[in-house]
C-alpha positions as CSV (number, residue, x, y, z in Angstrom):
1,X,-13.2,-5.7,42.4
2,X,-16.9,-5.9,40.9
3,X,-17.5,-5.4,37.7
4,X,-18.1,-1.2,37.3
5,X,-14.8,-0.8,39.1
6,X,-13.0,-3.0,36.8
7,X,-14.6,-1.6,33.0
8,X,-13.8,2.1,34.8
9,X,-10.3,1.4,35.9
10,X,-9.4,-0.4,32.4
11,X,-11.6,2.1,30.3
12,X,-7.9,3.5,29.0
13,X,-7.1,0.7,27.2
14,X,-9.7,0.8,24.4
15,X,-8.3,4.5,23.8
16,X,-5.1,3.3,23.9
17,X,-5.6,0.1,21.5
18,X,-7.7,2.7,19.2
19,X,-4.9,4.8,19.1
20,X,-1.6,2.0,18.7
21,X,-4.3,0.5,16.0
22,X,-3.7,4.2,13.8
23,X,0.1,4.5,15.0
24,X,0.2,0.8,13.2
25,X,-2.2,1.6,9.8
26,X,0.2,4.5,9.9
27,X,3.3,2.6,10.1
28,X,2.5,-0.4,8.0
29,X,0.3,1.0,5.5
30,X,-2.8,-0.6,6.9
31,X,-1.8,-4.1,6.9
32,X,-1.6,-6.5,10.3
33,X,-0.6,-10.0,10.6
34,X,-3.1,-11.7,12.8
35,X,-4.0,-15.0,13.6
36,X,-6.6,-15.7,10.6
37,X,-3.8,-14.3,8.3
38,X,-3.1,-10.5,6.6
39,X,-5.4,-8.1,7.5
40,X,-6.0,-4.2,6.3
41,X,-7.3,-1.8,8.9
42,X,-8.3,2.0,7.8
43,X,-9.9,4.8,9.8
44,X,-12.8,5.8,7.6
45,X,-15.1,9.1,7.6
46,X,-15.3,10.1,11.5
47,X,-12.3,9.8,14.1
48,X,-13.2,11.2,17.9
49,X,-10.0,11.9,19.7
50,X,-10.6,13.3,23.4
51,X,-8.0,14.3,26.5
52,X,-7.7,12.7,29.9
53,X,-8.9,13.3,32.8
54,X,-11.6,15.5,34.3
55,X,-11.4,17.9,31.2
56,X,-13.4,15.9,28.2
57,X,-12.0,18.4,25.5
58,X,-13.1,16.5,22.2
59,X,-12.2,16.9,18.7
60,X,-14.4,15.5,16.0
61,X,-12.8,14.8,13.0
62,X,-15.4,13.8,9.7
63,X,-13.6,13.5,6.4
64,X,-12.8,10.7,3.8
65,X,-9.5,10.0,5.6
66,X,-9.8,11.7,9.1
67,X,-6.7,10.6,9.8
68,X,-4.7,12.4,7.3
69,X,-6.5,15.9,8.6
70,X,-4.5,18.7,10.5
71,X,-7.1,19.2,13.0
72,X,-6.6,14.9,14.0
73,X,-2.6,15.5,14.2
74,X,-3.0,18.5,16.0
75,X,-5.1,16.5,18.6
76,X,-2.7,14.1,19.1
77,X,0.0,16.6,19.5
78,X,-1.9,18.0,22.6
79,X,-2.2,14.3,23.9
80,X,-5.6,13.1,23.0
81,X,-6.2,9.6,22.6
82,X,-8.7,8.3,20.2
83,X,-12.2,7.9,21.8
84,X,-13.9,7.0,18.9
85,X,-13.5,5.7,15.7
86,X,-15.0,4.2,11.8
87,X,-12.9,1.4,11.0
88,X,-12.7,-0.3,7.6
89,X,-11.1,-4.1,7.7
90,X,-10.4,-5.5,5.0
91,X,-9.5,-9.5,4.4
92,X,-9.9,-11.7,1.7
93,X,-11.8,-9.2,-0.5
94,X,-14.2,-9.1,2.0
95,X,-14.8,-5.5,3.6
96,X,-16.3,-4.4,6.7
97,X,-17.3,-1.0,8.4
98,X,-17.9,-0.3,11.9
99,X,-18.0,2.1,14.4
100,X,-15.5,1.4,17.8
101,X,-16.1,3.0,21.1
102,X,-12.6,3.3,22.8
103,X,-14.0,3.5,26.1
104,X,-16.1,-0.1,25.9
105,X,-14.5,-1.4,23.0
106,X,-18.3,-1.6,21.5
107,X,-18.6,-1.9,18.1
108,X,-21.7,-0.3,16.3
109,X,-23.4,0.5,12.6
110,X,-21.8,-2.3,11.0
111,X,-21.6,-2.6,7.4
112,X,-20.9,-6.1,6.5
113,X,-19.4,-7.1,2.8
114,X,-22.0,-8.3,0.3
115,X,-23.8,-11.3,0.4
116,X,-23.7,-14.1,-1.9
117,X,-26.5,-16.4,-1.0
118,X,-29.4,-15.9,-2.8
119,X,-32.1,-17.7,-0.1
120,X,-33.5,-15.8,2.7
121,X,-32.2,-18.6,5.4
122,X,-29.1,-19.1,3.9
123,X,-28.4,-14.9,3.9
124,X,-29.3,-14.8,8.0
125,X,-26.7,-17.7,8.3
126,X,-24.0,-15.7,5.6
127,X,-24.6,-12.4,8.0
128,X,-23.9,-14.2,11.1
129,X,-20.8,-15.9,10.1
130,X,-19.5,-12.0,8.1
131,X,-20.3,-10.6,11.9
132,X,-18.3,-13.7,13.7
133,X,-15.9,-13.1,11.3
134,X,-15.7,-9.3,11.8
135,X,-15.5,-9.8,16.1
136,X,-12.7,-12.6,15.3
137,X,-10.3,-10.2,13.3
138,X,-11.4,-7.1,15.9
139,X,-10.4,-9.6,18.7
140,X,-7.3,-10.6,16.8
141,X,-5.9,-7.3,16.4
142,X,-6.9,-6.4,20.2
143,X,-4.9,-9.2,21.5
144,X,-2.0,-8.2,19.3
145,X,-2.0,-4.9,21.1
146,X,-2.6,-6.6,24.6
147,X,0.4,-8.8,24.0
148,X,2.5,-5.9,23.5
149,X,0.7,-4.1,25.9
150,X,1.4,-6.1,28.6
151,X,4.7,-6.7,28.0
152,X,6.9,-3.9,29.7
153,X,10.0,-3.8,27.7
154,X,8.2,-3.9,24.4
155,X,5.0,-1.1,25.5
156,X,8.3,1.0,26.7
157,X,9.5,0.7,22.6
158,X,6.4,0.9,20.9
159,X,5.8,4.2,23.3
160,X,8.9,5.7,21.9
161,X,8.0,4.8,18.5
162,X,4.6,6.3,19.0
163,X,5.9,9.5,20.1
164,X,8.4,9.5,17.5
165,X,5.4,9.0,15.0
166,X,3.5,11.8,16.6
167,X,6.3,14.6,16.5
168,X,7.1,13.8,13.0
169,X,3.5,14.6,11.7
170,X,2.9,18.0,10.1
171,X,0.4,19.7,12.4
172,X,-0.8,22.0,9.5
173,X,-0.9,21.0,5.8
């Protein structure tokens, strides 16, 4: 399989991992145990959810917490799947933002926490190690969803629990 076949026959899985990582914010109040130790994960300001298929019906959802709006609920209701999303991770005191692209997984118009070196040089190496550490923890929380992912029994659960989760938001405030 070359390479375009395999990105469009896996393309669900970034919707999918976009859409487990709110089902878990939800669930665990933002927090995640990964690898390189507690992590907080928030949807932030704009949240893209989007249906299957042939029919790209969108919903674009901008607010402080787009997550928390009617309209985002509602989508998921219908079955849409996040498409696109602002993320805010948060470890150590250290905050970043960026935008995620479910279908690539890209990641886009990051805001990295605040520098504390005061030299130029030593700032360029303080904003590469911030962004190595952002695609660590973004890589950490994707293999925590592959792992379950992968793993029939548990993806059958965390399915039900997703559903579950769904039908038990209010679809209007």
């Amino acid at each position: 399989m070359d390479l375009i076949n395999r990105i469009n026959y896996t393309r669900f899985l970034g919707r999918e991992f976009l859409t487990w990582l709110w089902f878990r914010s939800d669930a665990n109040e933002g927090m995640f145990d990964i690898p390189a130790g507690a992590a907080e994960v928030w949807f932030d300001a704009k949240l893209t959810l989007e249906a299957q298929g042939d029919l790209k019906e969108q919903n674009v959802v901008k607010a402080e917490n787009p997550t928390e709006a009617d309209e985002a609920r509602a989508s998921l209701l219908t079955g849409k799947l996040v498409a696109e999303a602002r993320l805010r991770i948060i470890r150590d005191q250290k905050q970043w933002t960026v935008n995620v692209k479910g279908d690539t997984l890209a990641l886009s118009g990051v805001k990295i926490p605040a520098l504390l070196s005061r030299d130029d040089e030593e700032q360029l190496y303080e904003r590469f190690y911030l962004m190595e550490e952002l695609e660590d923890l973004f890589s950490d929380l994707y293999a925590q969803f592959i792992r379950v992912r992968l793993d029939d029994d548990t993806w059958r659960e965390e399915i039900q629990a997703i559903r579950g989760w769904i039908h038990q938001m209010p679809a209007e405030g």
